[in-house]
C-alpha positions as CSV (number, residue, x, y, z in Angstrom):
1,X,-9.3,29.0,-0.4
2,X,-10.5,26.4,1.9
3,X,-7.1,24.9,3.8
4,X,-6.2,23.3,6.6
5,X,-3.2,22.4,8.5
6,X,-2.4,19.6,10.0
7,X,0.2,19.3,12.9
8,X,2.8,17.0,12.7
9,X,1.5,14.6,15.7
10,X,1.9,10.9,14.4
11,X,1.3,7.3,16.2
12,X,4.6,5.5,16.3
13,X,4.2,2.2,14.3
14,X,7.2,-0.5,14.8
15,X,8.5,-2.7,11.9
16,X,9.5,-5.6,13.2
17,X,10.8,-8.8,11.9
18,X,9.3,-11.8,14.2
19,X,5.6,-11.8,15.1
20,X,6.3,-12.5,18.5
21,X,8.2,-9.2,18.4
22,X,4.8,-7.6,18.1
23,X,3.6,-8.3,21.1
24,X,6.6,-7.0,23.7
25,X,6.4,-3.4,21.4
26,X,5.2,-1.0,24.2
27,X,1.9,1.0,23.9
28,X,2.2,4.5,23.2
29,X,1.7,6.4,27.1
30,X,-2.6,7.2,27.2
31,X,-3.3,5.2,24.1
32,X,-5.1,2.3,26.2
33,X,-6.7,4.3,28.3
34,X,-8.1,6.6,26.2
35,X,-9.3,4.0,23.6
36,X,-11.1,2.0,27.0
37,X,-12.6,5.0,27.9
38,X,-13.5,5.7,24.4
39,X,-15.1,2.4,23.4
40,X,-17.0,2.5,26.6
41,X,-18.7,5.6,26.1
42,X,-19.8,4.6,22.8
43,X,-20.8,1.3,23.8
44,X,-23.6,3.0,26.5
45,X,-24.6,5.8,24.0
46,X,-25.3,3.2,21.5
47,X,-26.5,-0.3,23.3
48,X,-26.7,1.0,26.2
49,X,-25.1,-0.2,29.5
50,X,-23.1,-3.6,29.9
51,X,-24.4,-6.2,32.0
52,X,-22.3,-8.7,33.9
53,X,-22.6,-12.1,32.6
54,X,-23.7,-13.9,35.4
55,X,-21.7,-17.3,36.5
56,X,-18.8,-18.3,34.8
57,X,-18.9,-19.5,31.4
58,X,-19.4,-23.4,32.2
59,X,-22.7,-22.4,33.7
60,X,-23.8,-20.4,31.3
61,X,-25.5,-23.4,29.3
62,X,-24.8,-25.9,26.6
63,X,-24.1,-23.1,23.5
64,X,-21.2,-21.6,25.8
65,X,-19.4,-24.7,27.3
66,X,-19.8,-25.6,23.3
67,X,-17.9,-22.5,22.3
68,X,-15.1,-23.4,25.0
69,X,-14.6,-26.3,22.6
70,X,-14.5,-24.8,19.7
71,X,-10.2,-24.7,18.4
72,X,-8.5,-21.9,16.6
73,X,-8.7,-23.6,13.1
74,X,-12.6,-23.3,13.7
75,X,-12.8,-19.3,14.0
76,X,-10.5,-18.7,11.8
77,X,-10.8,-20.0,7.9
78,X,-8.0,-22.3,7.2
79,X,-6.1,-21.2,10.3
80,X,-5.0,-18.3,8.7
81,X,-1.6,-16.9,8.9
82,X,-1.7,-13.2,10.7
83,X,-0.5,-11.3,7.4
84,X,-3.6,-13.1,5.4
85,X,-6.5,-11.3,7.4
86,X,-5.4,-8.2,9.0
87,X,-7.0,-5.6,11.0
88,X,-6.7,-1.8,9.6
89,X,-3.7,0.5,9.9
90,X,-5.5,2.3,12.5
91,X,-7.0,-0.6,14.9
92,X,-3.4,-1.3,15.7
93,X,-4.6,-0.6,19.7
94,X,-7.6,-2.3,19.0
95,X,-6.1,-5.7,17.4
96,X,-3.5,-5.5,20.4
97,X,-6.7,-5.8,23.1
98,X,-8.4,-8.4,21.3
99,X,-5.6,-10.6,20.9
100,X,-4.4,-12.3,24.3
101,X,-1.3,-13.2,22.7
102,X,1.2,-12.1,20.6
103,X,0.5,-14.8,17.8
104,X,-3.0,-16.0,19.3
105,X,-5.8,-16.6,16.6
106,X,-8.9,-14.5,17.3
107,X,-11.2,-16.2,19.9
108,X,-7.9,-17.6,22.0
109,X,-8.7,-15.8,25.2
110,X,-12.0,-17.3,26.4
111,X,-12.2,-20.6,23.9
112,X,-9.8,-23.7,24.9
113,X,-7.9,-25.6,22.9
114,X,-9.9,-29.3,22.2
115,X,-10.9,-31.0,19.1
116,X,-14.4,-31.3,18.3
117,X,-16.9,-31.2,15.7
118,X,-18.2,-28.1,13.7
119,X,-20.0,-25.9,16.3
120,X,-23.8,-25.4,16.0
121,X,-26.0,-23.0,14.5
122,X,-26.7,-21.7,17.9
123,X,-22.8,-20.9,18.5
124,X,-23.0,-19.1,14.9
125,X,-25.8,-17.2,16.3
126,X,-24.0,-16.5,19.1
127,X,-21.1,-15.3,17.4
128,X,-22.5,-13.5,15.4
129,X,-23.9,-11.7,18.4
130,X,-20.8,-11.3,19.5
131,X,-19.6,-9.3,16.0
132,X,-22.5,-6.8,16.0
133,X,-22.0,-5.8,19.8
134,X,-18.5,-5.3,18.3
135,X,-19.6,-3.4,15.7
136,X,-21.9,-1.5,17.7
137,X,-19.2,-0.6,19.8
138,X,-16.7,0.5,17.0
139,X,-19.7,2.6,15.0
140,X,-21.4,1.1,11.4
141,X,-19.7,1.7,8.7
142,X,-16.6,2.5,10.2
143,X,-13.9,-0.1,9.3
144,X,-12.7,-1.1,6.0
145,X,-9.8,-3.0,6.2
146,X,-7.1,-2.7,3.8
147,X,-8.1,-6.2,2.3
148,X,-11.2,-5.9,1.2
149,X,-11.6,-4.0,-2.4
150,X,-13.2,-0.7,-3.1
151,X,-16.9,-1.6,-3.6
152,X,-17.1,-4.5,-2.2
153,X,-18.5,-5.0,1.4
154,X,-17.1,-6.2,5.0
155,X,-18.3,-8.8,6.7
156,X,-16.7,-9.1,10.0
157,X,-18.1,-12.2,11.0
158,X,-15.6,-13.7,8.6
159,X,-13.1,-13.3,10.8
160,X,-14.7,-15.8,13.2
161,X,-16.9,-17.8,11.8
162,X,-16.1,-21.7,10.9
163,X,-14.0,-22.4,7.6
164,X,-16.9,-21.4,4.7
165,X,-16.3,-22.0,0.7
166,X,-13.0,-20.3,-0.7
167,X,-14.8,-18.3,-3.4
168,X,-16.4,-16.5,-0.2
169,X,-13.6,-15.1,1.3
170,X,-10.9,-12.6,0.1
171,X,-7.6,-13.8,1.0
172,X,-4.3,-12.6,-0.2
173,X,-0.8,-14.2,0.4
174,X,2.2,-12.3,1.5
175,X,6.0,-13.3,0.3
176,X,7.7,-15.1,2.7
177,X,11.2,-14.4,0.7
178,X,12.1,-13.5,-2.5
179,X,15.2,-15.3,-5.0
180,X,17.4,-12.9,-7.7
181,X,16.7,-14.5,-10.6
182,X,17.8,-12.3,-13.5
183,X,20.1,-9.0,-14.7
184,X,18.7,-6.7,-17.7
185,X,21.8,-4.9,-18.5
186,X,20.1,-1.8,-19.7
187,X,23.5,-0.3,-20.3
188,X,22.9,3.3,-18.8
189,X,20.9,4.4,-15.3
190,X,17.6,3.0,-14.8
191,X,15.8,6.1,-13.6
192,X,12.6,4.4,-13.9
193,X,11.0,1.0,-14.8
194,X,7.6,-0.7,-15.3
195,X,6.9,-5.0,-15.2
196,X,3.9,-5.9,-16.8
197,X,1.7,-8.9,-14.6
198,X,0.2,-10.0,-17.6
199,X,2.8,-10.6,-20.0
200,X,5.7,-10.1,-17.3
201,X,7.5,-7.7,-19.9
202,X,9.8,-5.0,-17.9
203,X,10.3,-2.1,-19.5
204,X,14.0,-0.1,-18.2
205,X,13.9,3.6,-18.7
206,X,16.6,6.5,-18.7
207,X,18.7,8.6,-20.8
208,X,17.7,8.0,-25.2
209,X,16.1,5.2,-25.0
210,X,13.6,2.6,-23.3
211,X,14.5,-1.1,-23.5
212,X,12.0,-3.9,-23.9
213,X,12.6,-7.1,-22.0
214,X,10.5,-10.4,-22.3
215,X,10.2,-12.8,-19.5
216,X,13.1,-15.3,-20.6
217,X,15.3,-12.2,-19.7
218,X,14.1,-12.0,-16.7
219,X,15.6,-15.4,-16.0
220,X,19.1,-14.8,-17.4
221,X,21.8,-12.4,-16.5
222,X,23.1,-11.4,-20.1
223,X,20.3,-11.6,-22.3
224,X,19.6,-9.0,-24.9
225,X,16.6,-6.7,-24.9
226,X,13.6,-8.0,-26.6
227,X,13.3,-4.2,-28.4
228,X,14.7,-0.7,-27.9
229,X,12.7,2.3,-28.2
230,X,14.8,5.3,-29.1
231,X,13.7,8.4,-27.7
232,X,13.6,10.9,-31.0
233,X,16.1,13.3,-29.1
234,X,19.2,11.3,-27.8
235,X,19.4,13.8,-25.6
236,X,16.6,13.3,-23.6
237,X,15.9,11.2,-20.3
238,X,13.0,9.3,-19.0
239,X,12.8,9.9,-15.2
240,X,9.3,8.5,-14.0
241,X,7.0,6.1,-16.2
242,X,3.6,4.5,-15.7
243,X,1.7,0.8,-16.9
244,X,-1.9,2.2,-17.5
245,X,-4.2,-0.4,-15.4
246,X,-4.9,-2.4,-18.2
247,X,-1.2,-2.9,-19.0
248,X,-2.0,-2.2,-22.7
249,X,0.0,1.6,-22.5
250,X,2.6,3.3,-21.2
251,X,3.3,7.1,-20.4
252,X,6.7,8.3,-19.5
253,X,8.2,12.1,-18.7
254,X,11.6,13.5,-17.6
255,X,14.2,16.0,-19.4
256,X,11.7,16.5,-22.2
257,X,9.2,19.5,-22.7
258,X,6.6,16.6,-23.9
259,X,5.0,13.3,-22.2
260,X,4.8,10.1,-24.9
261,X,2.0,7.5,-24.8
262,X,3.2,4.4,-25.9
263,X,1.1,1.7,-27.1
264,X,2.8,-1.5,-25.7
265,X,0.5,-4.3,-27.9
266,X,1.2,-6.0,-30.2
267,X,4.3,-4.2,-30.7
268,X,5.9,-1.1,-28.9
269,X,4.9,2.4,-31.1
270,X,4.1,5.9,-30.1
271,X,0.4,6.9,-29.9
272,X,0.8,10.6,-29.1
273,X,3.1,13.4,-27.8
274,X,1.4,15.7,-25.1
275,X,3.3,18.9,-25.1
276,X,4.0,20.0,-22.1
277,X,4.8,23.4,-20.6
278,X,7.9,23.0,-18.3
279,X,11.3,21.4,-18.7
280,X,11.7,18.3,-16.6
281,X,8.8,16.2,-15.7
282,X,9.6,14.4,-11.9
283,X,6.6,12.4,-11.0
284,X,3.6,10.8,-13.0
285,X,0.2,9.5,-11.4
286,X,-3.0,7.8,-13.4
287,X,-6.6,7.8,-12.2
288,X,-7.7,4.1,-11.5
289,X,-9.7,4.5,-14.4
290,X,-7.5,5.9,-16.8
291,X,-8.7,9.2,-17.6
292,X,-6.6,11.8,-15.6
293,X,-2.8,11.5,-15.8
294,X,-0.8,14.3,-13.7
295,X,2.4,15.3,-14.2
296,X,4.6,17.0,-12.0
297,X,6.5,19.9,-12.7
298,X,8.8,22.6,-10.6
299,X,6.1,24.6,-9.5
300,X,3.0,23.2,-11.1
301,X,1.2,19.9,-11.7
302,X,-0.3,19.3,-15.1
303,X,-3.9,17.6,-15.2
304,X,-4.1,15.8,-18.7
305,X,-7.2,14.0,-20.4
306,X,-5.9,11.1,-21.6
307,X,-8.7,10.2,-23.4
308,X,-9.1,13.3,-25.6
309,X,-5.1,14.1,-25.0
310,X,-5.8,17.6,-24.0
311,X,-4.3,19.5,-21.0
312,X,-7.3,20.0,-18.6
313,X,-5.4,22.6,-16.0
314,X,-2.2,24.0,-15.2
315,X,-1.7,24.2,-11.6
316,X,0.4,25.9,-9.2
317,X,1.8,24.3,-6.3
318,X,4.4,25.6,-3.9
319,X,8.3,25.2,-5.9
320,X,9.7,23.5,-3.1
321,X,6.6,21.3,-2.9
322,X,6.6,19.3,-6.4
323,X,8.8,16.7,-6.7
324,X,6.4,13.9,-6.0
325,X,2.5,13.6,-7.1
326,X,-0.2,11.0,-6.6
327,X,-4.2,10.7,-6.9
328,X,-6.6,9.3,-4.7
329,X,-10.1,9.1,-5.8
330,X,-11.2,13.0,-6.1
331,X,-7.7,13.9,-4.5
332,X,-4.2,14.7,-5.7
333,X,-1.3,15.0,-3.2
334,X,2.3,16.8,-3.9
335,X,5.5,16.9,-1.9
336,X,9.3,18.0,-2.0
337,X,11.9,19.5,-0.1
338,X,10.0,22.0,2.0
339,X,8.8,18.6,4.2
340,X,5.1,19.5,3.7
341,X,2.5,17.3,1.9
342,X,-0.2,18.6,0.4
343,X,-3.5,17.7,-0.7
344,X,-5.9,19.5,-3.1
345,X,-9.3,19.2,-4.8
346,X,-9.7,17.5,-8.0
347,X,-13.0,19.3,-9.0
348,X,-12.1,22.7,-7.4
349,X,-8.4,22.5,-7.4
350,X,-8.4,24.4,-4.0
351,X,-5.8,23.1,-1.6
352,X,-7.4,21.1,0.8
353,X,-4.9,20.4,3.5
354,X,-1.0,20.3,4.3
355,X,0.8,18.0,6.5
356,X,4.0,18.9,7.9
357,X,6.6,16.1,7.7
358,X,9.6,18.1,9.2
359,X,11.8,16.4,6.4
360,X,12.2,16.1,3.1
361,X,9.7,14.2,0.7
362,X,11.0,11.5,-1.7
363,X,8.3,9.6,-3.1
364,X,4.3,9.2,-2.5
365,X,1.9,6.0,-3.0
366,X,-1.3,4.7,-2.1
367,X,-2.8,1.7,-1.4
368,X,-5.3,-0.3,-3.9
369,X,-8.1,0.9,-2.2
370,X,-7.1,4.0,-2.4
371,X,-8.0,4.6,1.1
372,X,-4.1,4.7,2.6
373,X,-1.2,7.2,1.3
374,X,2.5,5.8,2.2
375,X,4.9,9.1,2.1
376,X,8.4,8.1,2.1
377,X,11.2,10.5,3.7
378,X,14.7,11.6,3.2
379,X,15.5,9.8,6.7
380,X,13.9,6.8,5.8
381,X,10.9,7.1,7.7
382,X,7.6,6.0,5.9
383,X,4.1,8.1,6.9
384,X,1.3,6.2,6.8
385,X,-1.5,8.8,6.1
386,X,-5.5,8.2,5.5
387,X,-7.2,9.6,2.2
388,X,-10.2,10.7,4.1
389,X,-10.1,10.6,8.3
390,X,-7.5,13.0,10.6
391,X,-5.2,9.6,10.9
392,X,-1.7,9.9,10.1
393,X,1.4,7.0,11.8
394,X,4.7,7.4,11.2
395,X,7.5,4.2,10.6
396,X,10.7,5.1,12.2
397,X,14.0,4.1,10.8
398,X,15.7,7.2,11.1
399,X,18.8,6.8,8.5
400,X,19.6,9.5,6.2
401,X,19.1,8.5,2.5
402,X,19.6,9.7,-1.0
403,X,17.3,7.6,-2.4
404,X,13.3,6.6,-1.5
405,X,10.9,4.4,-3.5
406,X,7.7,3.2,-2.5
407,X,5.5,0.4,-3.9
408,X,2.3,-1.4,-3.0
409,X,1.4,-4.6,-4.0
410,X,-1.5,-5.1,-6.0
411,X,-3.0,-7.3,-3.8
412,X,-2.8,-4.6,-1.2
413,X,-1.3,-7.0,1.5
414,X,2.1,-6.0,1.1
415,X,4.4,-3.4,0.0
416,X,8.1,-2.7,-1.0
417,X,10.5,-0.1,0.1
418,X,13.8,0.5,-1.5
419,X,16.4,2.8,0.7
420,X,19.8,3.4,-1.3
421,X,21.1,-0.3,-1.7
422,X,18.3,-1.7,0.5
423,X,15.0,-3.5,0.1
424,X,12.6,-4.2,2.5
425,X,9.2,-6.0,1.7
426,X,6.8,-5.1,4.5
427,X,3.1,-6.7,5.2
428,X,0.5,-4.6,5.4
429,X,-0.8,-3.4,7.5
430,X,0.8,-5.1,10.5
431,X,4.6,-3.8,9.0
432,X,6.0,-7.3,9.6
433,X,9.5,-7.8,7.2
434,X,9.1,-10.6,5.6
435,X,12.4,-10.2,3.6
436,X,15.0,-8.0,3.1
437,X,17.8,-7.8,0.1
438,X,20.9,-5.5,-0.3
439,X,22.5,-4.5,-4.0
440,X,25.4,-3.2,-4.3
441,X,24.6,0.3,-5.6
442,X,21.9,2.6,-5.0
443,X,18.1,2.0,-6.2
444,X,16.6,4.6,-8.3
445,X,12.8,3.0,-9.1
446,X,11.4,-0.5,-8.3
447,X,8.1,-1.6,-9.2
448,X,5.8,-5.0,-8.7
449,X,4.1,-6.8,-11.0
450,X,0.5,-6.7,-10.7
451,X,-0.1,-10.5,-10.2
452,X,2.4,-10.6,-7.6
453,X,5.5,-12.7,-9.1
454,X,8.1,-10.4,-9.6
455,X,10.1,-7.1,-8.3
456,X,12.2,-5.1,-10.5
457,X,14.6,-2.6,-9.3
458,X,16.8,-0.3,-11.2
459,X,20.2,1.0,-10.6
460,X,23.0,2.1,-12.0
461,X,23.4,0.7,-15.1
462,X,21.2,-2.5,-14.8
463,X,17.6,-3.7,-13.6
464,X,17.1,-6.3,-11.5
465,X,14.8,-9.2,-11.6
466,X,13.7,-10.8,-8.3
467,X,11.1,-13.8,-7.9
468,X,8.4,-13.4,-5.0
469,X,8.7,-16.5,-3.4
470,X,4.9,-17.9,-1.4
């Protein structure tokens, strides 16, 4: 069995709640150093050795005393606010040299501030001069920011050329606050609930039955449920459910020894019953594309076909190690109480690594990329983990909780924790707040509609609607 594992050595990220906050954060003791030496060592074995540019930049000819003109808005499309174009979790050292200031747009520490027309095709060249000695010296291939879509390429001179056409660039807006705008009075605990983005129906899940709520409820605070789906044993109780992408189907699992697909159009109906092989189902993860579902078990993960609705595999995984699943690409990750996370092999099912998180594991999710894993602790902290490269950071709040969820925007610039009665809505990847909410009882599940608009969170007898506010 091929394993590896990892020690438990993170970088310490802050979450902070002014941008100029940022900035006065202390670098970690050797990071800088390490990264100059680093970056310099590459830079020679790749472009070989620096040279000084000669004179100051005044005498360096018309394209350069150009450049010195050239303002913020100019390098940067539309002026951009720092959570629209962010650098990856791990640049966070690199972002912090590159930026003079702690709210400075990129291009700030050589270029001063006058108006003037659009630079010149011989200050793009230049530029883009500037971003291939960049790239050079961070290696091809080698960032992909958070951002930018699986499949689609990077460009990095986007983040300094002059404004170009909208269409051209991938921009994606962060919440600056969010507004409570509804109650669905479920009746029972919400163990788990799912909000459709394209017909913003939440569907509230626990013990008999699942409640269907259209989006006029989400606007009132005693509205009844647009339909209720009784469970055919009263007895039983959905703990974890998931939207398939296309929104179109629904699997949920908990105290039941089967998992039911619903069909959510035109009306809710069953489609199937998978039988399952142990007595409580914890956790649920889909595939991007829709064909693999895993369920998570006490002791084993269940790898289901949801095409053909046939159980693929059977799989052990340590007891204390199973309370939380989620897939990545060719990977699927699980985690419990015995504070490791581990990672196996979707084609050979060997374990492929395990992490050691020295507490306990409540929830797992990844980015929409796919290429970030967000692990969410007992005391609150949040471990930021890549898919594919040795890089791991750690958030530290250090408050001991009953109670973690973990969600990430669709849009991938964003994502929302829920600790017991608290929510916080964090950008990605800089871990700005940009709001924060309290309830008055613990949250069980939360999730965020895929177009952005609206976060539901469940609790003790009620979901609740809030309203992303841009």
């Amino acid at each position: 069995m091929s394993e590896e594992k990892e020690e438990a050595s993170f970088s310490i990220l802050t979450i902070y709640d002014d941008p100029e906050e940022r900035g006065s954060v202390p670098e970690s003791p050797g990071i800088s150093s390490q990264h100059e030496h680093h970056t310099q060592s590459q830079l020679d074995e790749a472009c070989g050795p620096l040279q000084q540019l000669p004179g100051s930049l005044a005498q360096c000819g018309p394209v350069f005393q150009e450049v010195s003109c050239v303002s913020p808005q100019q390098w940067v499309p539309q002026a951009l606010d720092r959570s629209e174009l962010q650098v990856p979790w791990f640049s966070k050292v690199e972002s912090e040299e590159a930026e003079p200031g702690p709210s400075s747009p990129p291009g700030l520490g050589f270029a001063q501030l006058c108006s003037s027309p659009p630079p010149s095709e011989e200050v793009r060249s230049l530029l883009r001069a500037i971003v291939r000695l960049r790239n050079c010296v961070r290696g091809q291939g080698r960032l992909s920011p958070l951002w930018v879509k699986a499949g689609q390429s990077y460009d990095p001179l986007l983040a300094t050329q002059p404004p170009v056409p909208d269409e051209a660039v991938v921009r994606q807006r962060t919440p600056r606050g969010s507004w409570k705008v509804g109650k669905l009075r479920h009746g029972k605990k919400v163990y788990a609930v799912a909000v459709s983005g394209s017909t913003h129906h939440v569907y509230t899940c626990g013990h008999g039955y699942i409640r269907v709520w259209n989006e006029s409820a989400l606007h009132a605070w005693d509205q009844a449920p647009q339909a209720q789906l009784n469970l055919q044993d009263h007895q039983n109780c959905v703990l974890t459910c998931k939207l398939f992408p296309d929104e179109q189907r629904l699997i949920t699992g908990g105290l039941s020894q089967t998992l039911t697909l619903w069909d959510l159009a035109p009306t809710p109906r069953i489609r199937a019953q998978l039988a399952s092989t142990g007595p409580m189902c914890y956790s649920l993860a889909i595939s991007s594309n829709a064909q693999i579902c895993l369920a998570c078990f006490k002791g084993f993960v269940e790898i289901w076909d949801l095409q053909n609705q046939i159980l693929i595999r059977k799989h052990e995984v340590p007891i204390y190690g199973s309370r939380c699943v989620d897939i990545t690409g060719n990977k699927f990750w699980t985690g419990g109480e015995d504070t490791s996370l581990y990672s196996w092999d979707l084609r050979s099912y060997q374990r492929l690594q395990q992490h050691d998180l020295q507490h306990e594991i409540l929830s797992i999710t990844h980015d929409p990329s796919e290429e970030w894993l967000l692990v969410g602790l007992r005391m609150s902290d949040i471990i930021i983990l890549h898919t594919h490269r040795k890089e791991k950071f750690k958030a530290v709040l250090h408050k001991y909780i009953h109670h973690h969820n973990l969600k990430f925007a669709s849009c991938g610039s964003y994502f929302v924790t829920t600790q017991d009665e608290s929510i916080h809505c964090l950008a990605a990847p800089s871990l700005q707040r940009l709001f924060q909410a309290e309830e008055s009882t613990d949250i069980l599940c939360c999730d965020v509609s895929s177009d952005n608009q609206y976060l539901v969170t469940g609790s003790k007898n009620s979901a609740t609607v809030y309203q992303l506010l841009y």
